[in-house]
C-alpha positions as CSV (number, residue, x, y, z in Angstrom):
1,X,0.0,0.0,0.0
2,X,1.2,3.5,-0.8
3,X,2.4,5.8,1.8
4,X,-0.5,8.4,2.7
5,X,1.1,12.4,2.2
6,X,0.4,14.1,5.0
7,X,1.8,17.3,4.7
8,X,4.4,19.0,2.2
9,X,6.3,22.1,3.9
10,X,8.7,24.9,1.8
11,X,11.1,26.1,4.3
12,X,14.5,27.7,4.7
13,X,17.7,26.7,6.4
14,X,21.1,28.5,6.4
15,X,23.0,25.5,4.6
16,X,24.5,22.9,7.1
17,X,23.2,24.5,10.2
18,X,19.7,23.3,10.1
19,X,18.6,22.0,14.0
20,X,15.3,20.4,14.8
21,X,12.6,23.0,15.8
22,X,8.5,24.0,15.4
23,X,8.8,24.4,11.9
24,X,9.7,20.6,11.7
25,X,7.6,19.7,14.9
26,X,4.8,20.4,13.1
27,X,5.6,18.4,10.7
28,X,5.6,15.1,12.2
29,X,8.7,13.9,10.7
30,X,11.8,12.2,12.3
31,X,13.1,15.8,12.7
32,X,17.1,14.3,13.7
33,X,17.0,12.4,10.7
34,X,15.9,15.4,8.6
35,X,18.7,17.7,9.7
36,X,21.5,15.0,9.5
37,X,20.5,14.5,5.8
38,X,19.7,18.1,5.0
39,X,23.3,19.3,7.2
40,X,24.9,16.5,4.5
41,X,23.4,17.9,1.4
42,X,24.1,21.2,1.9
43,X,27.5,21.2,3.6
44,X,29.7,22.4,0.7
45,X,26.8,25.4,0.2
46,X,28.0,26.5,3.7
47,X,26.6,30.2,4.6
48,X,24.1,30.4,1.9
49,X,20.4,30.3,2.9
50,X,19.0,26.3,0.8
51,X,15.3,26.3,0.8
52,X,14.0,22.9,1.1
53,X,10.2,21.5,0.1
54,X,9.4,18.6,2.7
55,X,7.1,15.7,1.7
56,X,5.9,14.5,5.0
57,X,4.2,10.8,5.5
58,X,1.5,9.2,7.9
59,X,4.7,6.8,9.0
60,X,6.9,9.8,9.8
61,X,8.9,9.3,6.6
62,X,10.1,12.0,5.0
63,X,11.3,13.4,1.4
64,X,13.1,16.9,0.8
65,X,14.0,18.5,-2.5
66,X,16.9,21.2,-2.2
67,X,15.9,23.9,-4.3
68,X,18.9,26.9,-5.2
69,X,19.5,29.5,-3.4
70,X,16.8,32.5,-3.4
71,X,17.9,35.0,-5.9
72,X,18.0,37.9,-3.4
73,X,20.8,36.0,-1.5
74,X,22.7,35.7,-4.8
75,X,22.5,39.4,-5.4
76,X,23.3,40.6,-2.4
77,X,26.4,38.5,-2.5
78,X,27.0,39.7,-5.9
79,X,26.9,43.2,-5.2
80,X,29.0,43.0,-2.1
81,X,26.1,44.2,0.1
82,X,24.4,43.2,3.3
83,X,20.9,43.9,2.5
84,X,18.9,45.9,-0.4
85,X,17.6,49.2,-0.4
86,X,14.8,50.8,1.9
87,X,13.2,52.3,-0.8
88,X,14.5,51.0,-3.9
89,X,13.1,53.7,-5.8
90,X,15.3,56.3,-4.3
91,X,18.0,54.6,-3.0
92,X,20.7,52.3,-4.4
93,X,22.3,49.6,-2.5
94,X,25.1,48.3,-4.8
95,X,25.7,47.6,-8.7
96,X,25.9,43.9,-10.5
97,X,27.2,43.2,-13.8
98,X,25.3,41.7,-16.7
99,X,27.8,39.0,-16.7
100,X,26.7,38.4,-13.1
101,X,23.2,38.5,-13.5
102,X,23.4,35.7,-16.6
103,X,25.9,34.3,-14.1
104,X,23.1,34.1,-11.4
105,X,20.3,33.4,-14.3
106,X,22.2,30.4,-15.6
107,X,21.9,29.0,-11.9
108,X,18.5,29.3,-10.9
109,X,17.2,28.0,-14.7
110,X,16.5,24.6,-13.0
111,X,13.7,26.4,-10.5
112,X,12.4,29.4,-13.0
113,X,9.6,28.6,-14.8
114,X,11.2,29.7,-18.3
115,X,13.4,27.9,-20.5
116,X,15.1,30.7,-22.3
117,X,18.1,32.5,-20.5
118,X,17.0,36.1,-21.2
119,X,13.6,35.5,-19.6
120,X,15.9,34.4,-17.0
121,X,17.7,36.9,-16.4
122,X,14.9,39.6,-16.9
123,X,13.5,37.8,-13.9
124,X,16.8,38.2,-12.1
125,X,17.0,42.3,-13.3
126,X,13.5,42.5,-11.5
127,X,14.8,41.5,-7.9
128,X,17.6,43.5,-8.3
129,X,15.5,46.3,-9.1
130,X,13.0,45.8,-6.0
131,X,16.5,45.1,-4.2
132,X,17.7,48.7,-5.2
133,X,20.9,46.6,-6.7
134,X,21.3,48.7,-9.8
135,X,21.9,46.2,-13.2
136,X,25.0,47.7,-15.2
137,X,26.9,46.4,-18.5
């Protein structure tokens, strides 16, 4: 008989550091077991934020797809810069290349929803605008 799904979760964990807390509590899952595999995956990723989407069972089995890092966090890292603008309309926090941004782009193609490159990275040029990260050639 198939395993009955009883919850799927999308959460975030700084890469290697995750620990067993509510977020996984609620879960139901074998939340050591969980952190020992997600520590292991994401080890060489250290200091980079990995969001995960947990497939939780009525057994308290588990399944966890890494996704890539958010595009913010790439940018910010990019641009040399701890956190985006306040108002990103009047204020700029840092500058990326275009190389960068393709760069970035070429990365998070597996999780975009686009199979061309310069939808990519148009989608990439929109955070960094809402960052205040300013796009330059």
């Amino acid at each position: 008989m198939a395993k009955k799904i009883t919850r799927i979760a999308k959460l975030q964990f700084q890469a290697g550091q995750a620990k067993p807390g509510p977020d996984l509590a609620s879960l139901g899952i074998d939340m050591v077991g969980f952190t020992r595999q997600y520590n292991d995956a994401t080890r060489e990723l250290s200091g980079d934020i990995v969001p995960v989407v947990i497939t939780a069972y009525d057994d308290r089995s588990f399944n966890f797809e890494l996704k890539t890092v958010p595009a913010s966090s790439l940018l910010k890292k990019a641009a040399k810069v701890s956190k985006g603008a306040s108002n990103s309309l009047t204020e700029e926090a840092g500058q990326v290349t275009l190389a960068q941004v393709k760069e970035i782009a070429e990365y998070k193609m597996k999780d975009l929803n686009t199979s061309k490159i310069e939808s990519a990275m148009n989608s990439i040029k929109g955070t960094a605008k809402n960052m205040g990260i300013k796009v330059v050639d």
